[in-house]
N, CA, C and O of each residue as an XYZ file, in Angstrom:
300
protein
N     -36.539     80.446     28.077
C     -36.586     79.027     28.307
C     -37.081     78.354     27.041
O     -38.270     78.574     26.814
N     -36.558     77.717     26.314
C     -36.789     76.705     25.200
C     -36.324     74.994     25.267
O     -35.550     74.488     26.080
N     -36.935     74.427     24.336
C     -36.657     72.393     24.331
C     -36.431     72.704     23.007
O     -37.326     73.112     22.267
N     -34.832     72.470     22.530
C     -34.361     72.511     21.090
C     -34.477     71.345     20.592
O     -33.715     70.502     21.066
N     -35.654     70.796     19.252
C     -35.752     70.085     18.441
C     -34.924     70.173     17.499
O     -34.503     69.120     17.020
N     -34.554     71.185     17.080
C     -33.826     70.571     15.444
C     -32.869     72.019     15.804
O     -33.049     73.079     16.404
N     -31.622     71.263     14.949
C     -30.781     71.860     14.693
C     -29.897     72.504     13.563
O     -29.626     71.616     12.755
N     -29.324     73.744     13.185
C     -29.023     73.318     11.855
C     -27.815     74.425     11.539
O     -27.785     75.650     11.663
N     -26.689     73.311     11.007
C     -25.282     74.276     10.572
C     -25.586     75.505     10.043
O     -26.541     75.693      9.289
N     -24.731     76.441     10.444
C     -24.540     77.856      9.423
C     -23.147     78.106      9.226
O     -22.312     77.525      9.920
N     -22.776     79.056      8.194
C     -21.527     79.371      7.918
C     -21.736     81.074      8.527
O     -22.631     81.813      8.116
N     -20.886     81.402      9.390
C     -21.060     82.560      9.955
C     -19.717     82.993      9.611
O     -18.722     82.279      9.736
N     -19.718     84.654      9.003
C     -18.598     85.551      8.564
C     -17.687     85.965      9.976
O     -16.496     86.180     10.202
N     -18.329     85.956     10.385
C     -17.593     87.231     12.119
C     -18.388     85.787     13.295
O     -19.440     85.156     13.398
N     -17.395     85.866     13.784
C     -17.320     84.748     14.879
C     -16.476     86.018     16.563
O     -15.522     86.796     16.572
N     -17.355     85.641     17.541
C     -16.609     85.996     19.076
C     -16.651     84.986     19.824
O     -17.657     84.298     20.000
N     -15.728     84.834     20.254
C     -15.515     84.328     21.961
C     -16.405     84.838     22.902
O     -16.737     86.022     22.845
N     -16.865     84.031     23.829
C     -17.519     84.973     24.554
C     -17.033     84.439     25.883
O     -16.388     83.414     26.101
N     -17.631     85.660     27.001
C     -17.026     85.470     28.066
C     -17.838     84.204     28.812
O     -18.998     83.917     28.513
N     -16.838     83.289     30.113
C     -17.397     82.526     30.787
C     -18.278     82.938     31.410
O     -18.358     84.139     31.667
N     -19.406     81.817     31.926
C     -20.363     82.452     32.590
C     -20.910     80.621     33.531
O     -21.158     79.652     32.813
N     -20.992     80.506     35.028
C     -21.746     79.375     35.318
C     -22.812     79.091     34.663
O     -23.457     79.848     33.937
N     -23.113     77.451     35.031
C     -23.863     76.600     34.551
C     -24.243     75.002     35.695
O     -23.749     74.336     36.605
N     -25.304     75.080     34.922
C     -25.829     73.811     35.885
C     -26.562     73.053     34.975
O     -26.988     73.646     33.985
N     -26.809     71.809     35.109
C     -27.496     70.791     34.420
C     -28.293     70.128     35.291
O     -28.086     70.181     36.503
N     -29.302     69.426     34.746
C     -30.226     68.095     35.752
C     -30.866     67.319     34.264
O     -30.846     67.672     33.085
N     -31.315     66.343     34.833
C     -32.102     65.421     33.772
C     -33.281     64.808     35.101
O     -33.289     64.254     36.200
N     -34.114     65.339     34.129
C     -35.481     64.180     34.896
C     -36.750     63.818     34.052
O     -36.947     64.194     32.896
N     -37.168     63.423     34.429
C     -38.371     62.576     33.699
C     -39.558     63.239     33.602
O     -39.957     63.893     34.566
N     -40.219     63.170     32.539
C     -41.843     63.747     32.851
C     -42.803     62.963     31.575
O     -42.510     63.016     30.381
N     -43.866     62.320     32.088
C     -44.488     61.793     31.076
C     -43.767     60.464     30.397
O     -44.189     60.229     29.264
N     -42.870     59.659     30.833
C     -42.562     58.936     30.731
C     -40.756     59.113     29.679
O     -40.102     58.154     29.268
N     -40.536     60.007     29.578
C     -39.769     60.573     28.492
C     -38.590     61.182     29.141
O     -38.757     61.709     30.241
N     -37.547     61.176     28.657
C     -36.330     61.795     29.651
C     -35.989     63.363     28.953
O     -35.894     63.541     27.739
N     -35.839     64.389     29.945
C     -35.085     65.315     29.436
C     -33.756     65.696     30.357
O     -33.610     65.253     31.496
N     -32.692     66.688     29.624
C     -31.100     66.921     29.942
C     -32.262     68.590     30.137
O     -33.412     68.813     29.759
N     -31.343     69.361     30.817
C     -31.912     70.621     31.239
C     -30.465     71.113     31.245
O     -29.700     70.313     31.783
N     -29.753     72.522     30.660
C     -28.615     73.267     31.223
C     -29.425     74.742     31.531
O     -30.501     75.142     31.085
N     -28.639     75.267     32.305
C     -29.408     76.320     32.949
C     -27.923     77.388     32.889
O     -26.859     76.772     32.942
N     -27.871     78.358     32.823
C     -26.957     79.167     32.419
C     -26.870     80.867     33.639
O     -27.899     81.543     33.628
N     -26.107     81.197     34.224
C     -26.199     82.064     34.857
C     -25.964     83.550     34.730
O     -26.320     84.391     35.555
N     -25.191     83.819     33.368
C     -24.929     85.073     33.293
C     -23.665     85.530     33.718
O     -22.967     84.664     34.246
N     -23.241     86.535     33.638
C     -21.916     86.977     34.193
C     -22.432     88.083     35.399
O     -23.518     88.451     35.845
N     -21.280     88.325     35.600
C     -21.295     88.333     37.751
C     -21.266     90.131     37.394
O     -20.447     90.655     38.150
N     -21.701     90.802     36.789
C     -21.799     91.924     36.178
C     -23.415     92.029     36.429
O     -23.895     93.126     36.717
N     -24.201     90.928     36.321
C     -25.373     91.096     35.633
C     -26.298     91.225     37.171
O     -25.954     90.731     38.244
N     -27.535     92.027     36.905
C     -28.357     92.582     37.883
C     -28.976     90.996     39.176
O     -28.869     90.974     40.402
N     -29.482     90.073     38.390
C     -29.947     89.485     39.536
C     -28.703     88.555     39.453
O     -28.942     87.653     38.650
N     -27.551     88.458     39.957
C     -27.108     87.235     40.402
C     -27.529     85.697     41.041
O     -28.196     85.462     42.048
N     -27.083     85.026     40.370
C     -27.609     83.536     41.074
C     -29.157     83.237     40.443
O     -29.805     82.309     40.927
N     -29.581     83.851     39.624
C     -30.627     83.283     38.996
C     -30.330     83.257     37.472
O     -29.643     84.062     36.842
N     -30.939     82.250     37.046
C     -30.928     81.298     35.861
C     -31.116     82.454     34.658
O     -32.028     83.243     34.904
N     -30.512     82.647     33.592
C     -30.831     83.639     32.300
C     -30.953     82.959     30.786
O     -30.991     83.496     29.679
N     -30.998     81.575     31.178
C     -31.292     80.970     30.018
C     -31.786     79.455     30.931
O     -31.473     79.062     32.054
N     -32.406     79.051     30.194
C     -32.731     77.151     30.342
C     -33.046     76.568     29.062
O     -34.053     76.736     28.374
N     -32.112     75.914     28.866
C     -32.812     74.684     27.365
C     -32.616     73.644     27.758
O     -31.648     73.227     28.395
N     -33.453     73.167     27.437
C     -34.008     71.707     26.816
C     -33.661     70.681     26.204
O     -33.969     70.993     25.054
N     -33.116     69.382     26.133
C     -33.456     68.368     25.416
C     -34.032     67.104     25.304
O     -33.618     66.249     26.087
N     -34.822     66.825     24.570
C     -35.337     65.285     24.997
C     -34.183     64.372     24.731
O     -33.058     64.706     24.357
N     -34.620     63.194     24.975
C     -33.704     62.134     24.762
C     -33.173     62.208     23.481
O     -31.987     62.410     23.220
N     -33.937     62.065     22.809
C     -33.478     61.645     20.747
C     -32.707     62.997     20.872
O     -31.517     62.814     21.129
N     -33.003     64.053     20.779
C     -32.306     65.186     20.429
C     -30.759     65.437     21.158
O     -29.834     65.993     20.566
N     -30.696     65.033     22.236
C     -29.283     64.614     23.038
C     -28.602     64.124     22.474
O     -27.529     64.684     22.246
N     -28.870     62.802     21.945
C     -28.302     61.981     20.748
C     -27.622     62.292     19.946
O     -26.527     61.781     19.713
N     -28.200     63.319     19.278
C     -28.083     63.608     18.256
C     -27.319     65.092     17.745
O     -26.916     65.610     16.704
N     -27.413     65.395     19.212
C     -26.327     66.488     19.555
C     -25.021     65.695     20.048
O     -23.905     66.129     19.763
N     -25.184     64.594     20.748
C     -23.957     63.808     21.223
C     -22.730     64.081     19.822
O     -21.601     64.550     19.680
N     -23.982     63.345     18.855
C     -22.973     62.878     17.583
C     -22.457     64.351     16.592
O     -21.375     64.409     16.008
N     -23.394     65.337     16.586
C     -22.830     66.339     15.840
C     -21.681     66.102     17.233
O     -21.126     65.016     17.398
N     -21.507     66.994     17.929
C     -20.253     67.422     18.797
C     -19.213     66.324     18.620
O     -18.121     66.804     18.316
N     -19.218     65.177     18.703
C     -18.227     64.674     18.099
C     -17.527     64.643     16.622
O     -16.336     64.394     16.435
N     -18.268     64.875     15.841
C     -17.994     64.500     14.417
C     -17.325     66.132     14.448
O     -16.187     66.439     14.091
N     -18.241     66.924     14.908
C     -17.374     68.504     14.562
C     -15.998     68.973     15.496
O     -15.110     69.646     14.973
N     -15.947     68.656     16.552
C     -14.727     68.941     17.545
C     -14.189     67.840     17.452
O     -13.100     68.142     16.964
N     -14.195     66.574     17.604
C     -12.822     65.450     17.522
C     -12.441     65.021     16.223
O     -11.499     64.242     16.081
């Protein structure tokens, strides 16, 4: 479980695809401050099914600011 502050390009030699796997999101408030939450499930292979194998984080500003990389790099 991590809240990703900063982000930062790399040039990577060997690149994979990886396989699909569910997901869930929520946003709620704490301390006056908004966070986005994705929660990630794993593949249907994996020992506990239906429980969460990753959760990150973002605050508001950092959403942002992921908004705009993802656009500028995919469209």
């Amino acid at each position: 479980m991590s809240r990703i502050t900063t982000l930062e390009k790399i040039e990577m030699n060997k690149n994979t695809k990886h396989g699909e796997v569910q997901a869930t999101y929520c946003v709620f408030e704490k301390e006056g401050k908004k966070y986005f939450q994705i929660d990630t499930y794993g593949s249907s292979e994996r020992e506990c099914i239906g429980q969460p194998s990753q959760k990150i984080q973002f605050d508001d500003k950092f959403a942002k600011k992921l908004v705009s990389i993802l656009i500028n790099e995919l469209w």
